[in-house]
C-alpha positions as CSV (number, residue, x, y, z in Angstrom):
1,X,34.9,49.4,97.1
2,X,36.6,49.7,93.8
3,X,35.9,52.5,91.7
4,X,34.5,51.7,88.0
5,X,36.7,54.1,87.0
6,X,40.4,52.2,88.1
7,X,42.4,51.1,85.4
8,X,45.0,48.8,87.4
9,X,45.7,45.5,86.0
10,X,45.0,47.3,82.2
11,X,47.5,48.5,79.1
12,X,46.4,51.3,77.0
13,X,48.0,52.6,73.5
14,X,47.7,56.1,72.9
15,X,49.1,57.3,69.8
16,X,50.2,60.9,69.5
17,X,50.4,61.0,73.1
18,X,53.4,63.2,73.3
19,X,51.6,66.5,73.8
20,X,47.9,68.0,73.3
21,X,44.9,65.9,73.7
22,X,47.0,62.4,73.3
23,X,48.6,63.9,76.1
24,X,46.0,64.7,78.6
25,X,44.6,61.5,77.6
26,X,47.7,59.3,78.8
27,X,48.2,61.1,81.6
28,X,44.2,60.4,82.3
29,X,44.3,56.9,82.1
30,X,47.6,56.7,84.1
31,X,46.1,58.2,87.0
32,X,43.6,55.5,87.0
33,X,46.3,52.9,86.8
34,X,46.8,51.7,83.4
35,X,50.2,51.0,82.1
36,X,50.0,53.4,79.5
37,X,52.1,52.9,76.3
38,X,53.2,56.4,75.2
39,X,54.0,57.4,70.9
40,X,55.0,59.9,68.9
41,X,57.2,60.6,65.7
42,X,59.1,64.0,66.3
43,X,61.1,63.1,68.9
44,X,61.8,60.2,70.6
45,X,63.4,61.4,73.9
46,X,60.2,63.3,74.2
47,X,58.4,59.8,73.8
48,X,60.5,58.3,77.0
49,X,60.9,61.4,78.8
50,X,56.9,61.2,78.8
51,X,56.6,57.8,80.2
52,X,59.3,58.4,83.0
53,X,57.3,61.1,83.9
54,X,54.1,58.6,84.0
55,X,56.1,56.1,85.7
56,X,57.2,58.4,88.6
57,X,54.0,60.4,88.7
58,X,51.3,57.2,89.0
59,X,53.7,54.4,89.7
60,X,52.7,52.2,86.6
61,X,54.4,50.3,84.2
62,X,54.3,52.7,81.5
63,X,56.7,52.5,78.4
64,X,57.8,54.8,75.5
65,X,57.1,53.5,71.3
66,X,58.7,55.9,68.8
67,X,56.8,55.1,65.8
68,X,55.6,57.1,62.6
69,X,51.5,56.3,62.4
70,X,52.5,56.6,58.6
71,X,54.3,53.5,58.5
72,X,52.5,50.4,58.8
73,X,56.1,48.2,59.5
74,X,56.3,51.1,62.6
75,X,52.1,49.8,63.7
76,X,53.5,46.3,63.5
77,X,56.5,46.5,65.3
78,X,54.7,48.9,68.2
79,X,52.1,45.9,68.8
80,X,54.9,42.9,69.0
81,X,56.7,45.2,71.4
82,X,53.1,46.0,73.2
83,X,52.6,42.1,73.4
84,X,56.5,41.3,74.2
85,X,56.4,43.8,77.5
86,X,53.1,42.9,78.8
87,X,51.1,39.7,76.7
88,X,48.2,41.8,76.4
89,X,46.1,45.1,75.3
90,X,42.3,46.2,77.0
91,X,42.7,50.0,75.6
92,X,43.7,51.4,71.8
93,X,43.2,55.1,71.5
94,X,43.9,56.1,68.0
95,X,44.5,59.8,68.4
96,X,47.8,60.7,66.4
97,X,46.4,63.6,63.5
98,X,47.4,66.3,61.2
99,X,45.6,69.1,60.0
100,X,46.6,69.9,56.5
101,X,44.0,71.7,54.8
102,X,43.1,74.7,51.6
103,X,40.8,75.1,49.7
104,X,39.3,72.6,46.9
105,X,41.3,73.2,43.7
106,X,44.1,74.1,45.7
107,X,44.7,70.8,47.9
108,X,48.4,69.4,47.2
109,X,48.6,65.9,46.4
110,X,51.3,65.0,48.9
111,X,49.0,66.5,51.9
112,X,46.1,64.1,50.9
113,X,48.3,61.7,51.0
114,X,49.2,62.1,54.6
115,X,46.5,63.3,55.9
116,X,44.4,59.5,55.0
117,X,47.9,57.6,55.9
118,X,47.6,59.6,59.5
119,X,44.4,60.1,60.0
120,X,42.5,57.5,58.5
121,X,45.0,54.4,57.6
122,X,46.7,54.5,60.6
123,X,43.3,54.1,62.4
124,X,42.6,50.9,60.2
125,X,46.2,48.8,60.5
126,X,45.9,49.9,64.9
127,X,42.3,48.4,64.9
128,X,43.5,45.5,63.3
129,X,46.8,44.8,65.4
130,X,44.8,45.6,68.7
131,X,41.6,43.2,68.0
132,X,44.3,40.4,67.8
133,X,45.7,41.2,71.5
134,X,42.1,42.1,72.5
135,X,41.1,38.8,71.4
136,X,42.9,37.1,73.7
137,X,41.3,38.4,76.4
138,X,38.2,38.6,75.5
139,X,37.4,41.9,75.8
140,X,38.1,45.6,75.3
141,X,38.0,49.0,74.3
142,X,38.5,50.8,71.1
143,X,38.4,54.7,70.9
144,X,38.8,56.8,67.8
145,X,39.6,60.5,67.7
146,X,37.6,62.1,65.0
147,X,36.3,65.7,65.0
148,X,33.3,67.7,64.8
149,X,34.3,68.6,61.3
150,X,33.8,65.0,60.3
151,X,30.2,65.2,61.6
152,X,29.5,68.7,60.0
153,X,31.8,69.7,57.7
154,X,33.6,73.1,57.1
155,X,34.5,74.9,54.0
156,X,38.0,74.9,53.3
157,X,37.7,71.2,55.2
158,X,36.8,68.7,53.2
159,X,40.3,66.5,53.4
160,X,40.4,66.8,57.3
161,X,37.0,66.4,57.7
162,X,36.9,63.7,54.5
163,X,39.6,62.0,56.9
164,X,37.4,62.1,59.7
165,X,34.2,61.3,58.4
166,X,36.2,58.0,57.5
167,X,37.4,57.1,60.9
168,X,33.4,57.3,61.8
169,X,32.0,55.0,59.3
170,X,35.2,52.7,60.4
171,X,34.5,53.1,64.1
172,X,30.4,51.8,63.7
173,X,30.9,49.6,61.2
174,X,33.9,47.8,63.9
175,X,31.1,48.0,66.6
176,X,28.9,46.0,65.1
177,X,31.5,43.7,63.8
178,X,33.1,43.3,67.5
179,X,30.7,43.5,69.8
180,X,29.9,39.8,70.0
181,X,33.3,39.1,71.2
182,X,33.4,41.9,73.7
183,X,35.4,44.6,72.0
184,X,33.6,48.1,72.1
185,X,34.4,51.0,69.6
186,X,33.3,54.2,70.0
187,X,34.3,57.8,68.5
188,X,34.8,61.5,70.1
189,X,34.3,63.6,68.3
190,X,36.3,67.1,69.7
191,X,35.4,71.0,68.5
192,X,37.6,73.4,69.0
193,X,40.2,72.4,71.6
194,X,43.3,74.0,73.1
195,X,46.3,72.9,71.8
196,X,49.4,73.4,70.1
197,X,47.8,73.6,66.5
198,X,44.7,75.7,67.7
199,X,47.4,78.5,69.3
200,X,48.7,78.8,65.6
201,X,46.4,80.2,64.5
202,X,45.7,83.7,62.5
203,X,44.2,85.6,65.7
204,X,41.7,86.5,63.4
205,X,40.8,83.0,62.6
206,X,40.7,82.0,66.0
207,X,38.9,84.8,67.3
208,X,35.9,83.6,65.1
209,X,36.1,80.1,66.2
210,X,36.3,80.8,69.7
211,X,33.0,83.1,69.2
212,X,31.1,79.7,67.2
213,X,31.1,78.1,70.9
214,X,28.2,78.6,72.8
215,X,29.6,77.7,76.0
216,X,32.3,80.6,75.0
217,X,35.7,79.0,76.4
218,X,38.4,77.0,74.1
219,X,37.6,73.1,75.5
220,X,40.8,71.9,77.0
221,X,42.4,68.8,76.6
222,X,41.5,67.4,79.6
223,X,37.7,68.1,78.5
224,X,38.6,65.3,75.9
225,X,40.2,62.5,78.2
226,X,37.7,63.1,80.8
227,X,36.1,61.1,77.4
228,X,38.1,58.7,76.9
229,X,39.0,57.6,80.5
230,X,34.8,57.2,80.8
231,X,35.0,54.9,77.6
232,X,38.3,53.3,78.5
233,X,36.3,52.1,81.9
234,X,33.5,49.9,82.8
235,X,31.6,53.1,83.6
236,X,30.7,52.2,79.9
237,X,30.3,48.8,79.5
238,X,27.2,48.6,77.4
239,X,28.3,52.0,75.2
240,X,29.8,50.8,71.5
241,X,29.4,52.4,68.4
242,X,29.3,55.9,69.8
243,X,30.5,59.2,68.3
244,X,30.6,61.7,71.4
245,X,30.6,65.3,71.0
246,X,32.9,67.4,73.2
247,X,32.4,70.7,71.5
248,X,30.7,73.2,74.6
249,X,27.8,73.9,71.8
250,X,30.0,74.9,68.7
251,X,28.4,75.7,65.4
252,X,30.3,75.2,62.3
């Protein structure tokens, strides 16, 4: 019997997917079987390096896209390569993010900027490239990486969790709009997670967050694509316009 959870036959985009939560999330749906289609924007032998290493790990047809989420001629050109290699796209995770934050009155221009081009914009011009390919077959699956801050807020947050407040209000209001032609979209929404940008830092700082989760442990990447692989699969057929917590009880 096939598992609900296989992926084979399927391509999936993951943006950012060169290390962190992108990461553990290509290398989630991999396992399943996808051919996953790996980005990033800081290095792009890290970009194929990564999808040899899917290739030979899970023996699928995975391939590397080194495009800037800032650019909307790099979104374009990554979906007529997406549709040149395999005709077709069942899976967008929109993951790629920056944290750029201070507080009000002391926000630089140039960081709002790219925090709504990477965070926000870049969500927008995916959506609308993928529901073209997901058209086509008549079905498929959105997810959006948002945070908890978007949900709760956080002083000293308000343009990351402005950013991701946005990507939110974008992921229900594209539910409703898709649904009728098969396409789900749904949001998680991650606390405090280990990665590279969490291990930065002031020990202080992270000392504090670490004690706001009540299930006191960092979550791990892998506590995230455990997510997405569920939403990327027909485990969740009937789930759209979702934001899902994976925050182990974390207060902010």
């Amino acid at each position: 019997m096939t598992s609900p959870l296989t992926l084979e036959g399927r391509v999936a985009y993951v943006t950012g997917s060169t290390r962190g939560i992108g990461n553990a999330i290509a290398r989630a749906l991999a396992a399943q079987g996808a051919a996953v289609v790996v980005n990033g924007r800081t290095s792009e032998s890290a970009v194929a390096a990564m999808a040899d290493e899917l290739r030979r790990e899970h023996g699928t047809e995975c391939i590397g896209i080194f495009a800037d989420q800032r650019d909307p001629g790099a979104i374009s050109g990554a979906y007529r390569h997406i549709f040149a290699t395999y005709g077709r796209l069942d899976v967008l995770v929109n993951n790629a993010g920056i944290l750029d934050d201070a507080l009000l009155g002391m926000i630089r221009e140039s960081a709002i900027l790219e925090t709504f081009e990477t965070n926000t914009l870049a969500v927008l011009r995916n959506m609308q490239a993928a529901v073209r390919l997901m058209r086509r077959g008549g079905a498929g699956s959105i997810i959006n990486i948002a945070s908890i801050i978007g949900v709760m807020g956080n002083p000293g947050e308000a343009l990351y969790g402005g950013s991701k407040a946005a990507v939110i209000g974008i992921t229900k209001s594209a539910a409703k709009e898709l649904a009728p032609i098969g396409i789900r979209v749904n949001a998680i929404a991650p606390g405090f997670i280990d990665t590279d940008l969490t291990r930065a830092m002031p020990p202080t700082r992270f000392d504090e967050r670490l004690a706001s989760v009540g299930m006191g442990r960092i979550g791990r990447p892998e506590d995230v694509a455990n997510v997405a692989l569920f939403l990327a699969s027909d485990l969740s057929t009937y789930v759209t316009g979702q934001v899902i917590g994976v925050d182990g009880s974390m207060v902010v």
